[in-house]
C-alpha positions as semicolon CSV with decimal commas, in nm:
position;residue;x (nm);y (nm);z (nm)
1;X;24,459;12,935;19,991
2;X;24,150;12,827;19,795
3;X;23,911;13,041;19,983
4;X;24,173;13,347;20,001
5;X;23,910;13,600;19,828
6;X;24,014;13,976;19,889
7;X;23,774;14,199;19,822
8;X;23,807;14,556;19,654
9;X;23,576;14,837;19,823
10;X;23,648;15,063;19,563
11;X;23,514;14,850;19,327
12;X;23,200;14,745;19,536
13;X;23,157;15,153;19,579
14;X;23,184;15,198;19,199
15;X;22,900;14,895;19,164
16;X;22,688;15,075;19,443
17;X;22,697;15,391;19,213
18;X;22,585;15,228;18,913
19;X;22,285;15,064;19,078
20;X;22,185;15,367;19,264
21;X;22,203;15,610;18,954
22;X;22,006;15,352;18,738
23;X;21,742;15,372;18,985
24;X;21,523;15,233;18,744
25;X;21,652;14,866;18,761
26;X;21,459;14,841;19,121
27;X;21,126;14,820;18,902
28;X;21,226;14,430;18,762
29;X;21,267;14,297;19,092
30;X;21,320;14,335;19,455
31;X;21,642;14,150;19,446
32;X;21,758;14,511;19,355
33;X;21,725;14,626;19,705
34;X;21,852;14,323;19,846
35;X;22,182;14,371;19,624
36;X;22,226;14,757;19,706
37;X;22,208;14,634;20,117
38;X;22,450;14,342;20,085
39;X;22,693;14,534;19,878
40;X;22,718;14,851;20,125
41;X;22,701;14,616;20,452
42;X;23,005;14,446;20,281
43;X;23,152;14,802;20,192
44;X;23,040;14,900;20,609
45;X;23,234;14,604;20,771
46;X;23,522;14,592;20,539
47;X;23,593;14,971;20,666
48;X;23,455;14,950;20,992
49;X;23,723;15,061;21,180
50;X;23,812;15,412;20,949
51;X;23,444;15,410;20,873
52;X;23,446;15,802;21,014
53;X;23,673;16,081;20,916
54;X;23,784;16,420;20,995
55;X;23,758;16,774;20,897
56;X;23,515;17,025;20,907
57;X;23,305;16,921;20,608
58;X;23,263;16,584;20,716
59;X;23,146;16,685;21,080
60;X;22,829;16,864;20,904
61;X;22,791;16,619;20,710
62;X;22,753;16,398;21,002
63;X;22,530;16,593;21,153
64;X;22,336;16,566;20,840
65;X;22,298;16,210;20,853
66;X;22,232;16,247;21,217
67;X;21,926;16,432;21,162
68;X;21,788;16,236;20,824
69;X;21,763;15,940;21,094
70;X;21,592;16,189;21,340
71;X;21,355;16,274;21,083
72;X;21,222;15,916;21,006
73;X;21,147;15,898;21,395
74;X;20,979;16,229;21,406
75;X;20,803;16,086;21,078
76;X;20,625;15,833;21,232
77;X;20,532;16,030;21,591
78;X;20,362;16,361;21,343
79;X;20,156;16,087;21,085
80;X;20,086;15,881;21,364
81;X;20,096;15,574;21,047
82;X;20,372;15,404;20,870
83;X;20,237;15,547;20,571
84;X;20,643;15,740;20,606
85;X;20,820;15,368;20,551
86;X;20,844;15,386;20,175
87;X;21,021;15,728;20,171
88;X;21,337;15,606;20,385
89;X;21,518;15,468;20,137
90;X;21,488;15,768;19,917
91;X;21,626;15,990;20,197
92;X;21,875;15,774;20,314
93;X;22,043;15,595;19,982
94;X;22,267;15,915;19,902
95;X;22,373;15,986;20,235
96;X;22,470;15,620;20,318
97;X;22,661;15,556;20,028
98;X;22,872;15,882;20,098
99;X;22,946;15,790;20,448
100;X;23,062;15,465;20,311
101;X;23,279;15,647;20,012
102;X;23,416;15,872;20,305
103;X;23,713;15,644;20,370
104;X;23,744;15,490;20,039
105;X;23,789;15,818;19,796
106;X;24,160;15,917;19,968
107;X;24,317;16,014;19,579
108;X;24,206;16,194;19,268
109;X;24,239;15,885;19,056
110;X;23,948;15,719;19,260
111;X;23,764;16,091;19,206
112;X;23,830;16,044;18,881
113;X;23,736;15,686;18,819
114;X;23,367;15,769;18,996
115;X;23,328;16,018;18,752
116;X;23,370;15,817;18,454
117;X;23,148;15,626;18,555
118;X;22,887;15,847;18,648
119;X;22,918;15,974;18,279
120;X;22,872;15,611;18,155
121;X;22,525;15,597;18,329
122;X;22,457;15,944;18,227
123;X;22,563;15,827;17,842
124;X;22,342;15,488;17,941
125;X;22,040;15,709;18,060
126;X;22,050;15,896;17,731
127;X;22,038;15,589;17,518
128;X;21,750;15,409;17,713
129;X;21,575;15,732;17,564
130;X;21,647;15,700;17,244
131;X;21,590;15,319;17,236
132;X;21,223;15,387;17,316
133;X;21,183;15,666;17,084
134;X;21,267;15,406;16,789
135;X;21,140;15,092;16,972
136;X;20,907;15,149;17,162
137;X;20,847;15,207;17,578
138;X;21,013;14,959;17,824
139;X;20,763;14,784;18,027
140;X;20,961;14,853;18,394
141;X;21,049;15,180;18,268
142;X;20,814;15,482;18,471
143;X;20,492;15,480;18,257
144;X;20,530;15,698;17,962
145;X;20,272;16,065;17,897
146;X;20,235;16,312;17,609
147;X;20,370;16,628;17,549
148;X;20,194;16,797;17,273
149;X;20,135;16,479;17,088
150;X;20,424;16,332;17,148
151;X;20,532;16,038;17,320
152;X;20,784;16,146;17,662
153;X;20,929;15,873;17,773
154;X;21,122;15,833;18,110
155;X;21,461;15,668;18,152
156;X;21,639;15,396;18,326
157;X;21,777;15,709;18,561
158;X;21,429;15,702;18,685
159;X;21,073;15,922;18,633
160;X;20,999;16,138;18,330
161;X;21,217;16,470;18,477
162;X;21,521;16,275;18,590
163;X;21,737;16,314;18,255
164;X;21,653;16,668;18,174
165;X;21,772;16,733;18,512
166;X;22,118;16,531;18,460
167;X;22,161;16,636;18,129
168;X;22,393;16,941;18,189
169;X;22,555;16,756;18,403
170;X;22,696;16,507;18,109
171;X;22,735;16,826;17,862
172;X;22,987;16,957;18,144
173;X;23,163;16,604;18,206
174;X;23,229;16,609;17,804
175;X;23,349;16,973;17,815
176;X;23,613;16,902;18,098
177;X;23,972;16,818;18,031
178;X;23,976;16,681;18,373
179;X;23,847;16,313;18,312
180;X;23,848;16,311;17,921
181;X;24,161;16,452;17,826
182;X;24,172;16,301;17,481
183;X;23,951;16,173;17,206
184;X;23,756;16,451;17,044
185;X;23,504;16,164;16,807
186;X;23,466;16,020;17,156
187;X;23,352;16,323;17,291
188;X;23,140;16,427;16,990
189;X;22,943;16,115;17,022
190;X;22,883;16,156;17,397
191;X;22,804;16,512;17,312
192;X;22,556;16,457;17,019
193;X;22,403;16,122;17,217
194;X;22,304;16,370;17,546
195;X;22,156;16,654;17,313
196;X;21,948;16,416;17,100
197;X;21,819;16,233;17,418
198;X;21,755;16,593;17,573
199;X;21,559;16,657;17,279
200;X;21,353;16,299;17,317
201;X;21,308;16,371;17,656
202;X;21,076;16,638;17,614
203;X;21,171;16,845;17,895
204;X;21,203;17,193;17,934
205;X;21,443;17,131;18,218
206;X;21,639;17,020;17,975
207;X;21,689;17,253;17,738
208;X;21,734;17,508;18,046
209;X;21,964;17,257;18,112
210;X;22,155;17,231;17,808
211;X;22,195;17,608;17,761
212;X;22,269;17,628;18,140
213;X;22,549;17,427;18,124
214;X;22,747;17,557;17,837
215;X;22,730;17,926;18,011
216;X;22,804;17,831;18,337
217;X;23,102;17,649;18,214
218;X;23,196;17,905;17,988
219;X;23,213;18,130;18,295
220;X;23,396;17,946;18,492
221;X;23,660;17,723;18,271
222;X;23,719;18,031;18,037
223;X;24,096;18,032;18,147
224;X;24,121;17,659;18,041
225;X;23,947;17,701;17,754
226;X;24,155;17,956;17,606
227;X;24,467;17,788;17,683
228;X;24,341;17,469;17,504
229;X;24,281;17,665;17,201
230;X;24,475;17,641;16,882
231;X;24,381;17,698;16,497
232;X;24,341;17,370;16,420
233;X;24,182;17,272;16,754
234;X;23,914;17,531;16,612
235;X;23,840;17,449;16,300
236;X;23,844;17,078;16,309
237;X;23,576;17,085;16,607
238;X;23,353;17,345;16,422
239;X;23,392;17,146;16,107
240;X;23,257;16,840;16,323
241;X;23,033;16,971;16,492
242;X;22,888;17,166;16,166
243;X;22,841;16,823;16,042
244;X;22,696;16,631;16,336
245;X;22,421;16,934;16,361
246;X;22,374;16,888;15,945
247;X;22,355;16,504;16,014
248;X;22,133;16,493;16,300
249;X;21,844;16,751;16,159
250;X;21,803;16,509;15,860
251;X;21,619;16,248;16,080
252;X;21,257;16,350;16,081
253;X;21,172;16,267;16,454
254;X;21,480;16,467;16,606
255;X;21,367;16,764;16,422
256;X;20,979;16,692;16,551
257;X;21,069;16,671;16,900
258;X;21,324;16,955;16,867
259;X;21,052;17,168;16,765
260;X;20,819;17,124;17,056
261;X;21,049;17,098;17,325
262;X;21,176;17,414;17,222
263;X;20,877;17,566;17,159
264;X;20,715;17,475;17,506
265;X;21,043;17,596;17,680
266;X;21,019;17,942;17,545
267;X;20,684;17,993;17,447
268;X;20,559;18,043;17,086
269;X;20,762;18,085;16,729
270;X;21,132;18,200;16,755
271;X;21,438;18,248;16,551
272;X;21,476;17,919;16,747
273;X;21,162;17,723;16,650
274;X;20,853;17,742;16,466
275;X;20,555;17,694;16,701
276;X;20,302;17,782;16,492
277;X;20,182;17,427;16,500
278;X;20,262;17,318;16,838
279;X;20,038;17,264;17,121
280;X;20,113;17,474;17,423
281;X;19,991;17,211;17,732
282;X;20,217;17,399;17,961
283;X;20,364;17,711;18,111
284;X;20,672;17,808;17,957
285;X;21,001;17,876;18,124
286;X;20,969;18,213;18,267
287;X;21,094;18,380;18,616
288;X;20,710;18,413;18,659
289;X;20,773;18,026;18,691
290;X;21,041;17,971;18,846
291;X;20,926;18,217;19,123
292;X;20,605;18,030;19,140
293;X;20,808;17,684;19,219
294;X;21,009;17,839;19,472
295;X;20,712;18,023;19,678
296;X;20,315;17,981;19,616
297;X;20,316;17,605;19,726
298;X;20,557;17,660;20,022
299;X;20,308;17,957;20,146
300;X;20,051;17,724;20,092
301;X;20,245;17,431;20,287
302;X;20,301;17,676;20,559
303;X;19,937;17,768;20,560
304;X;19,834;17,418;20,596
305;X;20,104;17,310;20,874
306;X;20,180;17,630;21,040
307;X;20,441;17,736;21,224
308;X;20,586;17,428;21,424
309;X;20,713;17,332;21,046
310;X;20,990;17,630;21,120
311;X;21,111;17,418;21,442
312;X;21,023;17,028;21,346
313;X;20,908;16,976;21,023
314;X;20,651;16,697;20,975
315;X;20,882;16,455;20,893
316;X;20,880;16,270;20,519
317;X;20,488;16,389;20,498
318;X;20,685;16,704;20,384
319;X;20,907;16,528;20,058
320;X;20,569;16,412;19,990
321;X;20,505;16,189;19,631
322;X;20,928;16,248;19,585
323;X;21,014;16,095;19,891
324;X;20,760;15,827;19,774
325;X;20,497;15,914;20,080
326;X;20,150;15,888;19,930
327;X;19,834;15,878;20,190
328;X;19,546;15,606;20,089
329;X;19,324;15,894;19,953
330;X;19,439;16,243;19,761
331;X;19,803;16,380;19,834
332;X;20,042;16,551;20,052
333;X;20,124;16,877;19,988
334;X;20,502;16,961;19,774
335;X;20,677;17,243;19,796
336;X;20,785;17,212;19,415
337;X;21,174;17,276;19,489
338;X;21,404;17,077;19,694
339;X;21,468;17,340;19,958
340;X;21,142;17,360;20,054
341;X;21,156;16,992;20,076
342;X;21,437;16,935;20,357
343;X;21,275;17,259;20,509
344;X;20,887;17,093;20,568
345;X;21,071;16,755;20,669
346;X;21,327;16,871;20,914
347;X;21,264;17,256;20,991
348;X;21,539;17,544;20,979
349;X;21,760;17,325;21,162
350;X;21,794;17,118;20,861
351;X;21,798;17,283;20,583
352;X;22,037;17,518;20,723
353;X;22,281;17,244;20,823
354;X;22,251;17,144;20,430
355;X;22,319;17,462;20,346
356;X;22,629;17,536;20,543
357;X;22,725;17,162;20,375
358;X;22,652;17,311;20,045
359;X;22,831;17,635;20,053
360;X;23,151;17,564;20,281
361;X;23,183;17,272;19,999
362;X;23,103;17,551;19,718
363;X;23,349;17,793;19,894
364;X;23,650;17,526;19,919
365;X;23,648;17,411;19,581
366;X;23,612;17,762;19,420
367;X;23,964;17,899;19,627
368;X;24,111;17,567;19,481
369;X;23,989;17,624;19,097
370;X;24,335;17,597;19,003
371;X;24,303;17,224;19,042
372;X;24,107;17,086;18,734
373;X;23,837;16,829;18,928
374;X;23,835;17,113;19,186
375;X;23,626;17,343;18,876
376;X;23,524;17,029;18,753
377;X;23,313;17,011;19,055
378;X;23,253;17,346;19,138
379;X;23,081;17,379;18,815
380;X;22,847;17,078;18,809
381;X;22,754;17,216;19,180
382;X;22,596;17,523;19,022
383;X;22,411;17,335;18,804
384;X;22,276;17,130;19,083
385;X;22,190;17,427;19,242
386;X;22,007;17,528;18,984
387;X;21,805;17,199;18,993
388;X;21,729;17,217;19,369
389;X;21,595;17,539;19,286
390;X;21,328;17,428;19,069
391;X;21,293;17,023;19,150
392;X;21,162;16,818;19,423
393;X;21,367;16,572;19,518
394;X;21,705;16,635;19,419
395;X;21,881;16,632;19,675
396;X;21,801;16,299;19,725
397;X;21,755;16,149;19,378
398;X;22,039;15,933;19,323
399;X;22,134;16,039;18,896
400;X;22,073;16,407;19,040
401;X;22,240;16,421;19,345
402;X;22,534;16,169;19,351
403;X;22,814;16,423;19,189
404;X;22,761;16,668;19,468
405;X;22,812;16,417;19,764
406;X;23,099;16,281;19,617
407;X;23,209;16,660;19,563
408;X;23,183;16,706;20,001
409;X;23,411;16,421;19,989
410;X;23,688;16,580;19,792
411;X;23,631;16,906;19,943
412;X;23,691;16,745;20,256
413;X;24,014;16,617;20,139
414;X;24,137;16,962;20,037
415;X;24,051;17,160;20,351
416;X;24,194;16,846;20,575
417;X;24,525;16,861;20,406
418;X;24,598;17,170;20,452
419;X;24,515;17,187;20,832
């Protein structure tokens, strides 16, 4: 018939992804939201019947859910406003869209396929960077600041931290066999584009980031690594990448912004970088600070709330500016790392049901390493680890956060099918 439309979830989910993960796009209008709602109600009723699932990881993962709607409730009973109604779609758009890919991610082709594409965006983030670097800022971009003189420039992924965050993340995608098993210039250029962009980005998450992610992969892929390794594997990626690195350090700029990145992420001159003439606005990476982020603003928080925050929370008030809760006059309080976050919004109870989610997930995929996505994922976990250590909001942010929900998907899968 005329009207005989079908209609592909799988390809609505992939088109969910890509507007969630370039977050940014919600700053030209508010048909964006309008778009992500019809898209996953049409995802919803199309799968409304196998729209839950079972297995051990999914039934925390419910109960996760469960209690981010709890929280909104609670939100509005503690601030006793609706100043809590802009932070619901941050704490609910990741969630949602995994209990809608529950049902629809049944293979490792369709594991596979979200991945790609998550890389695309990633790739698509990085250029948006170094578009403005040569053009100019992008008027619905996040407004742009200065780092030592230099113009830092967010992306379409979202605020200024976003791509330093995500930037591992699309150094490990490159470095895995298990979604790009060919095409070495293709890889180079992905490779080169999401260092360059780190560089523009001016973050010293990012260069953590960078150097995070080739260890931790290292560590964990070094069985796969050796066994892709031949003689002329070697030396024809060396040779390329010797001449990429040669290429690259001719442009003034990247050199610049090299520089002071570098310089601000380890504090002063190095064999690394010459900081002689760089500006030092900030703290460099230390464990000093990375101590700091996880503990002097929670005491503080805990200070300021007390102790029904162990049992309750305070609802969204807790995610503060991240979860996009700002009060008429001043600020709310942040805990500075994302486990403090789900800890001042929903109590113990919360964060340790995200943490059994986390680790059971963690603990599946690492006794199935064998299977390539299985270390694929397991790997790009650790890094987001890493980030929930040290950022607000991840768990939550869409370009941060989406690879590990998918991951309690797949996890799922494994530890179902062999029940």
């Amino acid at each position: 018939m005329l009207f005989n439309i079908r209609i592909n979830p799988f390809l609505l989910s992939q088109c969910t992804l890509i507007l969630a993960i370039l977050s940014s796009l919600r700053n030209i209008s508010s048909a964006y939201y309008l778009g992500v709602i019809v898209i996953m109600l049409t995802i919803f009723i199309l799968n409304l019947r196998k729209a839950f699932v079972q297995g051990f990881i999914a039934s925390v993962f419910y109960i996760f859910l469960f209690l981010s709607f709890c929280i909104i409730f609670w939100s509005g009973i503690y601030m006793q406003s609706w100043d809590f109604i802009p932070g619901i779609p941050r704490l609910l758009i990741m969630p949602l869209i995994t209990f809608l890919f529950f049902p629809l991610l049944n293979n490792n082709s369709r594991f596979s396929k979200l991945l790609i594409v998550i890389l695309v965006c990633y790739i698509i983030g990085a250029l948006s960077v170094i578009y403005q670097i040569i053009f100019g800022s992008i008027s619905w971009f996040a407004p742009q600041f200065l780092r030592a003189n230099l113009d830092r420039y967010a992306s379409i992924l979202g605020s200024l931290t976003i791509y330093g965050a995500i930037v591992g993340y699309g150094l490990v995608l490159v470095y895995s066999n298990a979604i790009l098993k060919r095409g070495l210039i293709i890889k180079l250029l992905f490779f080169f584009t999401l260092i360059i962009a780190g560089f523009f980005s001016l973050s010293k998450a990012g260069i953590v980031m960078i150097m995070l992610a080739t260890l931790v992969y290292v560590i964990f892929n070094f069985g796969s690594i050796t066994e892709r390794l031949n003689f002329k594997n070697v030396i024809g990626t060396l040779f390329l990448l010797f001449i990429g690195v040669l290429l690259m350090f001719q442009i003034s700029e990247i050199r610049e912004y090299y520089n002071v990145i570098v310089t601000q992420t380890i504090g002063g001159s190095s064999f690394l970088s010459n900081g002689l003439e760089v500006q030092m606005d900030s703290q460099a990476v230390s464990f000093e600070h990375i101590h700091k982020r996880l503990f002097y603003w929670t005491s503080g928080m805990l200070e300021t709330y007390g102790n029904m925050v162990y049992f309750f929370g305070v609802g969204l008030q807790g995610g503060a500016g991240t979860m996009g809760v700002v009060p008429e006059i001043g600020d709310y309080g942040s805990s500075h790392n994302s486990l403090g976050d789900l800890f001042f919004m929903g109590g113990t109870i919360f964060l340790g049901v995200f943490l059994v989610l986390y680790f059971f997930t963690q603990f599946v995929l690492f006794m199935n390493r064998k299977e390539p996505l299985s270390i694929l994922f397991f790997t790009l976990n650790v890094l987001f680890f890493a980030n929930i250590l040290v950022a607000s909001g991840s768990i939550f942010q869409p370009a941060i956060s989406c690879i590990f929900w998918i991951s309690i998907i797949y996890a799922n899968n494994i530890s179902t099918s062999k029940t």
